[in-house]
C-alpha positions in Angstrom: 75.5 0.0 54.3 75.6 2.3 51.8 74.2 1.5 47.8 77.5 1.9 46.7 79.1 -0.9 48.4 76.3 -3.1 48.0 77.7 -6.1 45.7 76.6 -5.9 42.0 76.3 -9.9 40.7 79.1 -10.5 37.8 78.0 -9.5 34.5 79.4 -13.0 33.1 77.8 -14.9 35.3 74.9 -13.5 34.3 75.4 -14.0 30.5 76.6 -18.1 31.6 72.9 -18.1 33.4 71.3 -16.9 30.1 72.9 -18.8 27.6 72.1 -22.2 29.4 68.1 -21.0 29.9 68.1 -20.5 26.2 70.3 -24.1 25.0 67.5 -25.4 27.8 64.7 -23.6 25.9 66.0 -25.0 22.9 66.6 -28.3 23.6 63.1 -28.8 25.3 61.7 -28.1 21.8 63.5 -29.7 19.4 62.0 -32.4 17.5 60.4 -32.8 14.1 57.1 -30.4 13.3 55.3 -30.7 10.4 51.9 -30.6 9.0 50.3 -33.6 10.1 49.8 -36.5 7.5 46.2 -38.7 7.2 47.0 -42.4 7.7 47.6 -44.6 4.7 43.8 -45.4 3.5 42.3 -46.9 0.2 38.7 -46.6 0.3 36.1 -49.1 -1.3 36.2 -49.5 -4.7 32.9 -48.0 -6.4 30.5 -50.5 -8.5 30.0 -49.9 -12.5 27.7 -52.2 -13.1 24.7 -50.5 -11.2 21.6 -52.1 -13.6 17.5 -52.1 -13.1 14.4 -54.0 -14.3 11.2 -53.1 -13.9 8.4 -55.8 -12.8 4.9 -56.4 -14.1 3.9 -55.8 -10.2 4.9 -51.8 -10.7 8.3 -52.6 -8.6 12.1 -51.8 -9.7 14.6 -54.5 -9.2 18.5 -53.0 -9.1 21.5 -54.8 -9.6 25.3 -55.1 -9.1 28.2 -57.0 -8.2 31.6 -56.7 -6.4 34.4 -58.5 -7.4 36.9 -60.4 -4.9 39.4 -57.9 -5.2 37.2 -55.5 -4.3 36.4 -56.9 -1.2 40.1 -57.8 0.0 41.0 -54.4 -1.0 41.5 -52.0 2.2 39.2 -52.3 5.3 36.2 -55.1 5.2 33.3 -54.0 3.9 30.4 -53.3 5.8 27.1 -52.9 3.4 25.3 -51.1 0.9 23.6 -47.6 0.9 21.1 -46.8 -2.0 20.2 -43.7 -3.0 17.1 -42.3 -5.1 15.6 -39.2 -6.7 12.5 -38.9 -8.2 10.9 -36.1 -10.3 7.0 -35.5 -11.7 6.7 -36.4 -15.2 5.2 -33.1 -15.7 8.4 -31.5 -15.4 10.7 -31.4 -18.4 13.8 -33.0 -18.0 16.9 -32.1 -17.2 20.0 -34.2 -18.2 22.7 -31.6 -17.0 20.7 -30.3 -13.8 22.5 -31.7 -10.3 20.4 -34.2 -8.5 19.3 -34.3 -4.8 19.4 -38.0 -3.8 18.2 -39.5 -0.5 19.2 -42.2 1.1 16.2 -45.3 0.6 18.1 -48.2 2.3 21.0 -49.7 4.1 22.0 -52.8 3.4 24.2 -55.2 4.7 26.7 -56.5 2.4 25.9 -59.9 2.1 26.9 -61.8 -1.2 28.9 -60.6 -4.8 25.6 -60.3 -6.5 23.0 -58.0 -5.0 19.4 -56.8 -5.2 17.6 -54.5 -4.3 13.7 -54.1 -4.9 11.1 -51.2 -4.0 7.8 -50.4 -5.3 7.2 -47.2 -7.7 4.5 -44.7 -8.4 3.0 -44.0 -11.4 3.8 -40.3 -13.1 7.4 -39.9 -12.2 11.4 -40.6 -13.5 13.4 -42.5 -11.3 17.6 -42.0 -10.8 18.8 -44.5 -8.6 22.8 -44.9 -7.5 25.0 -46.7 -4.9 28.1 -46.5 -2.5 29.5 -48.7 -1.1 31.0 -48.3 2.9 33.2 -50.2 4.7 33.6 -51.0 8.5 35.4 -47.4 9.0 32.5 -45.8 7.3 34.3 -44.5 4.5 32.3 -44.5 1.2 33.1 -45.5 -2.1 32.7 -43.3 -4.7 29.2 -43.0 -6.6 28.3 -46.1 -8.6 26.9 -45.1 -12.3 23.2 -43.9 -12.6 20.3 -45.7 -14.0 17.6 -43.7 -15.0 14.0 -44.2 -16.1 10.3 -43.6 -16.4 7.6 -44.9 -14.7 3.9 -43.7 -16.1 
C-alpha cells in the first residue's frame, strides 16, 4: 500500500476526542480550593490575680484563682505550669530588659484557688508567672508578674 492511500483519521473526530479529555480534565477537578481555615478554638482564659507571700521559713507562697466561667469556657482544663526567673542581687535591675523564664512545676488543675510553694535562696530577685493549659495543650496567655527580693 502506498502512504498516500493510507487512511488519515477525521480531523473532527479528533477535535470531538479533545474537547471531551479536557471537559473530563475539568470536571475531575472542580470543587472548592482555598487556603485552609484552623478550626474554631478559644483558648484558656489567662489569670490576673497572680499574687505571692513570703514565709518566715525562707519559702514563697503564690496565688491565684479561676473563675467558673473560665473553666466552662472552650476545652477542659488540664493544669497549671509555673514559670520563674531569678537574677543575683548584685546585678542592677532591669525593669524593661526581656526575661528568660523556666518552667518550675506542672500542676494539675485541681480547685478555683491555688498555691503554689518553693523554697528561695538568699541574694537574688525573683519574677514568677503562670499559664494556664487545657486538655489540647493549648496555653493561655501569661498571667501578670510578681516580682521581688529575697536577701
Amino acid at each position: 500500500m502506498n502512504q498516500l492511500t493510507k487512511k488519515r483519521p477525521n480531523s473532527s473526530r479528533l477535535k470531538w476526542i479533545a474537547l471531551v479529555f479536557v471537559v473530563g480534565v475539568l470536571l475531575a477537578n472542580c470543587g472548592v480550593k482555598a487556603p485552609p481555615v484552623p478550626p474554631n478554638y478559644t483558648p484558656p482564659a489567662a489569670v490576673t490575680d497572680l499574687a505571692y507571700a513570703l514565709e518566715a521559713d525562707g519559702s514563697v507562697v503564690l496565688s491565684w484563682s479561676l473563675s467558673g466561667k473560665e473553666r466552662t469556657k472552650g476545652a477542659k482544663l488540664q493544669g497549671v505550669r509555673v514559670y520563674r526567673s531569678k537574677d543575683s542581687l548584685e546585678n542592677p535591675a532591669c525593669e524593661g530588659c526581656p526575661r528568660i523564664f523556666s518552667m518550675v512545676k506542672d500542676l494539675p488543675l485541681e480547685q478555683d484557688n491555688m498555691v503554689f510553694r518553693e523554697p528561695m535562696q538568699k541574694g537574688f530577685r525573683y519574677y514568677y508567672k503562670i499559664v494556664i493549659y487545657d486538655e489540647s495543650n493549648m496555653e493561655s496567655a501569661d498571667s501578670n508578674v510578681v516580682s521581688f527580693e529575697y536577701q
